[in-house]
PAGURO-394990 format. One record per atom (N, C-alpha, C, O): x, y, z. Coordinates in pm, whole numbers, padded with zeros to 5 digits, always signed. Layout:
BEGIN
XYZ
...
This chain:
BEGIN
-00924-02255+00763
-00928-02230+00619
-00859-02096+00590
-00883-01999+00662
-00760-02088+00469
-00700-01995+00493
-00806-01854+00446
-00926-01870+00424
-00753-01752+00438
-00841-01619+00398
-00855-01626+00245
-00764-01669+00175
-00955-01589+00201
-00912-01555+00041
-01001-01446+00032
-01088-01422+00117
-00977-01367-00089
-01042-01202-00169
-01098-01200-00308
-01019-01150-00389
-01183-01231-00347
-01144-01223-00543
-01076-01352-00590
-01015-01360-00697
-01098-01487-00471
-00960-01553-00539
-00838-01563-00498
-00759-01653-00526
-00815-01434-00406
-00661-01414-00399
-00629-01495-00224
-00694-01479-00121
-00536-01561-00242
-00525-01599-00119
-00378-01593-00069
-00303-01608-00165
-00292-01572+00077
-00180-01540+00103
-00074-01625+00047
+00043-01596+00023
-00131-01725+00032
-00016-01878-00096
-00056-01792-00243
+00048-01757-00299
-00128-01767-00288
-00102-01694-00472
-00048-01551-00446
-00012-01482-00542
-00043-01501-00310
-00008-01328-00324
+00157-01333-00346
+00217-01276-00436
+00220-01424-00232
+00309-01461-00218
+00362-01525-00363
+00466-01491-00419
+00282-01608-00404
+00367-01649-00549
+00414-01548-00661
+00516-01547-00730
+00310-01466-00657
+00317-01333-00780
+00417-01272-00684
+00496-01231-00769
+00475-01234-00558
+00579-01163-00546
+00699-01251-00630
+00773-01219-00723
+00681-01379-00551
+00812-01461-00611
+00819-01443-00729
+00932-01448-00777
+00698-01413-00827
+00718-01412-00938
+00811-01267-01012
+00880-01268-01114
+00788-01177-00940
+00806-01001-00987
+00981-01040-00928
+01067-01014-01012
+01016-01083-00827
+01176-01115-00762
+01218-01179-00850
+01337-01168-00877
+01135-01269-00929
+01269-01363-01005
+01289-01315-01127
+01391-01352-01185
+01198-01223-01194
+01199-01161-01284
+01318-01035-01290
+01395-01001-01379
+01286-00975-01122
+01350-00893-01118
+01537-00916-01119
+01630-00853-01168
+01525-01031-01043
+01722-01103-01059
+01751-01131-01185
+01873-01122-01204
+01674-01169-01306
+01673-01187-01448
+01693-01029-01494
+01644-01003-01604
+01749-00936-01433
+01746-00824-01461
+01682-00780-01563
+01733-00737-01667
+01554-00789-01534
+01448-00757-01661
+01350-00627-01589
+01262-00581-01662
+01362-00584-01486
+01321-00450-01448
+01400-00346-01386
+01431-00329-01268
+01428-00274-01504
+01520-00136-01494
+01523-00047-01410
+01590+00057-01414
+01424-00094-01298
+01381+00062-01164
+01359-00055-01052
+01374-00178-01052
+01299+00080-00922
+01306-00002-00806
+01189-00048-00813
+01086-00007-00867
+01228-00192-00719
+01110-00238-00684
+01071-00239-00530
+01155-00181-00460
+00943-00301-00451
+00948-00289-00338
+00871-00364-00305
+00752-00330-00302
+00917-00513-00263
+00794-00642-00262
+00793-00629-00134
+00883-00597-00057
+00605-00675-00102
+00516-00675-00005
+00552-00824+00049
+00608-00903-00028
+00521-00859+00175
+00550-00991+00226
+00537-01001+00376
+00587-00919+00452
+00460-01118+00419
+00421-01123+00572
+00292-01047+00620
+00230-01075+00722
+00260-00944+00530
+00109-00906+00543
+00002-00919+00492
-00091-00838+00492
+00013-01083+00416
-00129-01115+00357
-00256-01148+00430
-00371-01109+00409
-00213-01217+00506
-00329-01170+00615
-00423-01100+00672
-00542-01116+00699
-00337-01012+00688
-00364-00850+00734
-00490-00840+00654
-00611-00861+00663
-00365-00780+00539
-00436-00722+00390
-00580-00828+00365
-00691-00779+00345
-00557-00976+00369
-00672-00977+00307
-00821-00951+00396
-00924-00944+00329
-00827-00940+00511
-00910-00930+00631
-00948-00785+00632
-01037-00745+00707
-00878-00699+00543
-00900-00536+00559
-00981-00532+00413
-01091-00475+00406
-00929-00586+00317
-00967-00568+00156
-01138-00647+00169
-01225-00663+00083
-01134-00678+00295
-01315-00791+00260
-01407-00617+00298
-01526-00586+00287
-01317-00560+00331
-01385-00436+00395
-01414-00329+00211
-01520-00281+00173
-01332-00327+00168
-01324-00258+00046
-01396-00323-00051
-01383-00438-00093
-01511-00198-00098
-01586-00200-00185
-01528-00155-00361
-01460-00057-00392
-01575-00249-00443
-01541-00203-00591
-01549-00098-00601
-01450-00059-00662
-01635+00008-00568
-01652+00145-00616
-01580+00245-00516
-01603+00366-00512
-01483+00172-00431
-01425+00252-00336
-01303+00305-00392
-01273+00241-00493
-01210+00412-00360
-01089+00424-00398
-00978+00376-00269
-00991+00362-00147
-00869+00360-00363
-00784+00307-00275
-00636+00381-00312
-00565+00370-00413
-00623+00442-00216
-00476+00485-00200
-00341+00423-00105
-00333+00411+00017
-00229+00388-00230
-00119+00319-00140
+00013+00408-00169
+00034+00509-00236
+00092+00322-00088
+00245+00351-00070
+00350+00272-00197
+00296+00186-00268
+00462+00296-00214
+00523+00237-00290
+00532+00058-00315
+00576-00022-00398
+00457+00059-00177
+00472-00094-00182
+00330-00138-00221
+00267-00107-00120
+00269-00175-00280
+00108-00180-00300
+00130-00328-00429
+00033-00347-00502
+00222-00396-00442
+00150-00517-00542
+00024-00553-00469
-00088-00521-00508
+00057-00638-00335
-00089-00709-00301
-00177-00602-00314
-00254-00633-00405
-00209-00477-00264
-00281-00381-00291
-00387-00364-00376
-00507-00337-00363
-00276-00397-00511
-00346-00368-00666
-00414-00489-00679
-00528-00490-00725
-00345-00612-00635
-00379-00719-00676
-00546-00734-00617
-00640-00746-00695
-00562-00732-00480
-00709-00711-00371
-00811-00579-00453
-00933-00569-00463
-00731-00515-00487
-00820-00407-00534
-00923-00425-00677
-01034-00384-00710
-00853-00482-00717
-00915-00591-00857
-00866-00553-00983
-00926-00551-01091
-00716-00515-00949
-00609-00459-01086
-00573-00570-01149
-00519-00650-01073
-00586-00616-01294
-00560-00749-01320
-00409-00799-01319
-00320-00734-01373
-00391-00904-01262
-00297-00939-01264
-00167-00905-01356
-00060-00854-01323
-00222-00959-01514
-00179-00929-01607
-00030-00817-01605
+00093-00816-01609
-00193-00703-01593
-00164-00564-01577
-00023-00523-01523
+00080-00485-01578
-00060-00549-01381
+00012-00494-01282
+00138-00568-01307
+00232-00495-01281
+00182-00703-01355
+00293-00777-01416
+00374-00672-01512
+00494-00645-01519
+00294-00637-01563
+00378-00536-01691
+00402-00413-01695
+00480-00364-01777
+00306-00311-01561
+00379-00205-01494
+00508-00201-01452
+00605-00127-01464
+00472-00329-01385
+00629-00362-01303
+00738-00339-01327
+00825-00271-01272
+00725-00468-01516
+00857-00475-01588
+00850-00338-01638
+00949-00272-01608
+00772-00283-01699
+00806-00131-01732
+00894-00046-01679
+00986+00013-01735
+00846-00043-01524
+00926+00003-01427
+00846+00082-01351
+00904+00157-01272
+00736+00084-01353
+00617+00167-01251
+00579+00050-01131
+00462+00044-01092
+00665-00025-01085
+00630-00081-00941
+00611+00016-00806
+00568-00017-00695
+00664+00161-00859
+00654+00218-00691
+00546+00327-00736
+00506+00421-00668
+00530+00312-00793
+00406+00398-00846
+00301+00369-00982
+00314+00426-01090
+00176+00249-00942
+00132+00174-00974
-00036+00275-00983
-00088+00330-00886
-00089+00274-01119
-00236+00389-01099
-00313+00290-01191
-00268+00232-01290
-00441+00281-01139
-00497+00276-01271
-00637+00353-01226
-00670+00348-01107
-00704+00410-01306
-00834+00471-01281
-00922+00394-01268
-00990+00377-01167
-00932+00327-01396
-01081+00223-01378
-01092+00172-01274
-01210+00168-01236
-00962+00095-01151
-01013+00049-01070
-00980+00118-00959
-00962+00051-00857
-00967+00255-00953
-00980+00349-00847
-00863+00309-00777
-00894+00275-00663
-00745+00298-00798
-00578+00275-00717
-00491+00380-00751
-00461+00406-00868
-00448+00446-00647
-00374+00530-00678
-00270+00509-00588
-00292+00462-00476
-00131+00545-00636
+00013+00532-00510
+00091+00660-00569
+00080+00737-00665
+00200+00635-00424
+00300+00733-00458
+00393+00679-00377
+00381+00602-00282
+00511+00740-00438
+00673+00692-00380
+00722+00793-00263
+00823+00768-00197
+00641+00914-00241
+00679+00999-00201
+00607+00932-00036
+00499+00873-00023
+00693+00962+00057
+00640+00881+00168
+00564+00984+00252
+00597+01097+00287
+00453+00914+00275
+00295+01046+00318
+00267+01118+00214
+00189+01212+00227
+00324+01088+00085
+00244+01222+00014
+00090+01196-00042
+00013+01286-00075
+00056+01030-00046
-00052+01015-00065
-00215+01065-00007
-00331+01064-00048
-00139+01106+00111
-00224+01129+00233
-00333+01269+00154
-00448+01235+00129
-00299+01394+00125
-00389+01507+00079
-00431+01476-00017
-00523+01553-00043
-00413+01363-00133
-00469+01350-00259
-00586+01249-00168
-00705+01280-00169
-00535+01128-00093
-00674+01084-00061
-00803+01138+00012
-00920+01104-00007
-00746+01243+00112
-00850+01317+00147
-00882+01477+00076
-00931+01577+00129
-00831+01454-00071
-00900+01596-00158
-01043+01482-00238
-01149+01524-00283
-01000+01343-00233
-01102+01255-00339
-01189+01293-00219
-01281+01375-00223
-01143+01212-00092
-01292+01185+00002
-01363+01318+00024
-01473+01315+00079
-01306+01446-00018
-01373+01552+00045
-01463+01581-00061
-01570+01635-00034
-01424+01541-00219
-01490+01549-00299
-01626+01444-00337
-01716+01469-00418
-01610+01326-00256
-01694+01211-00219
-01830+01302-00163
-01944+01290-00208
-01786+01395-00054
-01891+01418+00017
-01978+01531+00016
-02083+01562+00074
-01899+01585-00069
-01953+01717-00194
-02040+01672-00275
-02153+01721-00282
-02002+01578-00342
-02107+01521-00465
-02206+01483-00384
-02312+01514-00437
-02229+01408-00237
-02305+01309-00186
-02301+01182-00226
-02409+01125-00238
-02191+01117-00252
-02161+01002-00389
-02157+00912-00184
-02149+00972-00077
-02164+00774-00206
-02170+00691-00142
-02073+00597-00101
-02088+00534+00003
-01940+00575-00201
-01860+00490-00159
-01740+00610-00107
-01754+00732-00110
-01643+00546-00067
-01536+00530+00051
-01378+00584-00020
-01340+00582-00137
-01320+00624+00085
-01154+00600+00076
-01088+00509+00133
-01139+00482+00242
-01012+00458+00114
-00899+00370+00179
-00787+00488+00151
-00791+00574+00064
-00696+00469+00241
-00560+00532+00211
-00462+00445+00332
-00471+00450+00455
-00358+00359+00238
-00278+00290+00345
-00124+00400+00361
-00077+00450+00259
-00074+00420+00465
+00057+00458+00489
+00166+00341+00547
+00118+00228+00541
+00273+00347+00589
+00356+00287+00733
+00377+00392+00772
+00361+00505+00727
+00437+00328+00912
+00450+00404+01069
+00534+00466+01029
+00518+00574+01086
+00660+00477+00937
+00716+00614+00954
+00651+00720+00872
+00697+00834+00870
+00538+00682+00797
+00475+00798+00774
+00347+00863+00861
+00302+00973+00831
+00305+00797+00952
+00237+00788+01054
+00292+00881+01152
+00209+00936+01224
+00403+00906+01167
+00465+00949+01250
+00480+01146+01150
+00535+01243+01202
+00432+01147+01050
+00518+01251+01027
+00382+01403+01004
+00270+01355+00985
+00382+01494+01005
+00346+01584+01020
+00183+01603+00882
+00067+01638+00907
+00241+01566+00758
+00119+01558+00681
+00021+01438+00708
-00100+01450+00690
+00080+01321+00753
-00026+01249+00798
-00123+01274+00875
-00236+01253+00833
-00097+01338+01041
-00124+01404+01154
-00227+01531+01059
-00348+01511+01049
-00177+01630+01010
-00242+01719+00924
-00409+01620+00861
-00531+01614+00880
-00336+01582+00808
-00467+01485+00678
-00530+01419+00768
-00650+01436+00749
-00516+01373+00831
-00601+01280+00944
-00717+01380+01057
-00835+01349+01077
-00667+01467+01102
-00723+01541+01149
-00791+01629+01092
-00891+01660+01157
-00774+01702+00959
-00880+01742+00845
-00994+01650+00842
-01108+01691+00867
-00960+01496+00805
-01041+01413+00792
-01182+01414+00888
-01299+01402+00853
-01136+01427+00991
-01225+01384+01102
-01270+01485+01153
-01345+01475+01250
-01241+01592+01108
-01322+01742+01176
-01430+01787+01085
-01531+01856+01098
-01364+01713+00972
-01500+01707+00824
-01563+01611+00792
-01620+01586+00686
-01548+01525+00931
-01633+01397+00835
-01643+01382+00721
-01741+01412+00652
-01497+01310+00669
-01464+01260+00547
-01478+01141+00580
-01444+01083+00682
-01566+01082+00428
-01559+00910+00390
-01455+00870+00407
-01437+00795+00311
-01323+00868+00501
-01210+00795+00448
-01180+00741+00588
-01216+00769+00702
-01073+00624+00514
-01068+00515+00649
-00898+00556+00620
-00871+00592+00506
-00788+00551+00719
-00620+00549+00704
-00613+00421+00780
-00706+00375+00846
-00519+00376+00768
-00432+00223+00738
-00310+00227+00768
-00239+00239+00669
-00232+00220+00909
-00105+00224+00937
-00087+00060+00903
-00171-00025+00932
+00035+00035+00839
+00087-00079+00809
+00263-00058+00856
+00362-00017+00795
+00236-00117+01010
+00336-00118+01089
+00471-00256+01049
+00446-00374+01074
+00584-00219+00998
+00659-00342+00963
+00814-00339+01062
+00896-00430+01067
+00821-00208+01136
+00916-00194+01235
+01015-00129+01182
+01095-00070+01255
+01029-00128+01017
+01122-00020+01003
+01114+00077+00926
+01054+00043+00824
+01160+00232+00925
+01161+00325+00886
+01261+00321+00764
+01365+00381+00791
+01258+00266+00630
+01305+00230+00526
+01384+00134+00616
+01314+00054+00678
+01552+00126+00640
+01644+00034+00671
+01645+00052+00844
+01694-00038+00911
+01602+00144+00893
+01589+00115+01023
+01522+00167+01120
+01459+00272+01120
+01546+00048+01254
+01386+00047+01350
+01347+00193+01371
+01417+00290+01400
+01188+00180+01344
+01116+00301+01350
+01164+00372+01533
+01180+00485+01579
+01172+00241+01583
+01171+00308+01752
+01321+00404+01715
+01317+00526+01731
+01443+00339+01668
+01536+00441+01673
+01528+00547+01594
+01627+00618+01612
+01458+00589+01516
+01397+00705+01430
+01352+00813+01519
+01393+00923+01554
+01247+00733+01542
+01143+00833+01632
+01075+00823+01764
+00966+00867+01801
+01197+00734+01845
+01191+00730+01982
+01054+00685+02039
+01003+00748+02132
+00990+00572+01980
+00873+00498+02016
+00772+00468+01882
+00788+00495+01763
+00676+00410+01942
+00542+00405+01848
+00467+00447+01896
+00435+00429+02013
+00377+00576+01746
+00251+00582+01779
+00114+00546+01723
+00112+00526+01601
+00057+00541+01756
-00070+00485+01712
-00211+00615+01746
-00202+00708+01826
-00338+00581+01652
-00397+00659+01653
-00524+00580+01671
-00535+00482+01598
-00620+00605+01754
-00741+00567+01777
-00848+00553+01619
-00910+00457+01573
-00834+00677+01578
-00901+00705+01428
-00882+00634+01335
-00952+00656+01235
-00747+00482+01327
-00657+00494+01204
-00694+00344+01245
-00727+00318+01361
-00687+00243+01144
-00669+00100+01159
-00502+00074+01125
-00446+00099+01018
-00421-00003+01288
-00300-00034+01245
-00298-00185+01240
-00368-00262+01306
-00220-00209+01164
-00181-00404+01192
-00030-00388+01157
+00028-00331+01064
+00020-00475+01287
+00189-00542+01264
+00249-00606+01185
+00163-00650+01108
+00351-00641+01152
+00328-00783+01055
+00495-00730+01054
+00535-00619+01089
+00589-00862+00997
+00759-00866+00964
+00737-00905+00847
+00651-00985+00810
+00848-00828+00760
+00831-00807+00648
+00899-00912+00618
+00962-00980+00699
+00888-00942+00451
+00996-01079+00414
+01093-01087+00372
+01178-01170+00406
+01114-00940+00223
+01174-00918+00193
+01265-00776+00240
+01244-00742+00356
+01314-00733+00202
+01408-00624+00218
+01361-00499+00181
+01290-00488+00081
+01390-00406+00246
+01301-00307+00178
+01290-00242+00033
+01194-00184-00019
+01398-00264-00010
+01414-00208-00127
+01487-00339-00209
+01586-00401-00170
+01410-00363-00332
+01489-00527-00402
+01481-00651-00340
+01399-00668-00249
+01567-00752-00383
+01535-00879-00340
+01678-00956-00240
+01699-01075-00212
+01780-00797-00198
+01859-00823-00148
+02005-00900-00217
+02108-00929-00156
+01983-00915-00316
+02081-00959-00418
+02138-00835-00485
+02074-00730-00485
+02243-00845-00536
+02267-00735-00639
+02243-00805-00814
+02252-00923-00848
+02221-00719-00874
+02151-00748-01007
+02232-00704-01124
+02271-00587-01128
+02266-00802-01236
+02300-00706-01343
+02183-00674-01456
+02125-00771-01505
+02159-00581-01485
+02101-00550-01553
+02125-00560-01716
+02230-00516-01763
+02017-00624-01809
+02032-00668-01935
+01936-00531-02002
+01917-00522-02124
């Protein structure tokens, strides 16, 4: 039976991408986009872990993200076309991203440090990829994390490449961290767009 979240299952995550791509070749969104694909799985087996009152911090790529997190569909449809696909917020349901690669990392562990100040009870999520995994504020934030017993969980989302290419030729291997939940997965689409060129209306 396949996985499902809220409803959401890797056949409807997948459709709402198809849906944001075909929209996007209708040149009806003026900025970048950055569709998720091949890690519904993953995602939905990690999101059974995430609580409503938890926060969740992502990367530029976060539709399924928002979608698991319980951002309404709707919603997140019309960020898109706006042009806020790589940087997708909403408060009420505790989602926050950034385009900046690792920069999410100190905002999620300034919330969790503030989690444990108050004595408040729910959690961080904060997802990265391996080339931000690899880079110096992650390593920083991660190790803050855990010397302070911070509420927060990190999320390597390994796809093999470092924007357009293999992380191994970047940074001369993979690493991984005992502390951090990673999962593999091949991406579907391209990293940036739907691999077409677009005219824009």
């Amino acid at each position: 039976m396949p996985q499902s979240y809220k409803g959401w299952t890797a056949t409807k995550l997948i459709a709402f991408e198809k849906e944001i791509a075909d929209i996007y070749l209708m040149g009806k969104i003026h900025a970048p986009i950055h569709l998720s694909g091949g890690n519904e799985e993953q995602l939905l087996r990690i999101f059974k872990e995430i609580k409503t009152d938890d926060w969740c911090f992502a990367t530029y790529r976060s539709h399924y993200h928002a979608l698991l997190k319980g951002c309404p569909k709707a919603w997140i449809k019309e960020e898109i076309i706006k042009g806020n696909s790589i940087h997708l917020m909403n408060k009420k349901h505790k989602f926050f991203t950034s385009a900046i690669v690792g920069g999410i990392c100190p905002i999620a562990v300034g919330v969790a440090m503030g989690i444990k100040m108050r004595g408040d009870k729910n959690h961080v999520w904060c997802f990265v990829g391996e080339m931000a995994a690899h880079m110096g504020i992650f390593d920083e934030c991660l190790r803050y994390a855990l010397w302070h017993e911070l509420p927060i969980n990190f999320v390597i989302e390994d796809n093999g490449f470092s924007t357009n290419t293999p992380t191994e030729e970047v940074w001369g291997g993979q690493i991984y961290f005992d502390s951090a939940k990673t999962y593999k997965y091949e991406r579907t689409w391209p990293h940036i767009g739907c691999g077409q060129w677009v005219e824009f209306r």
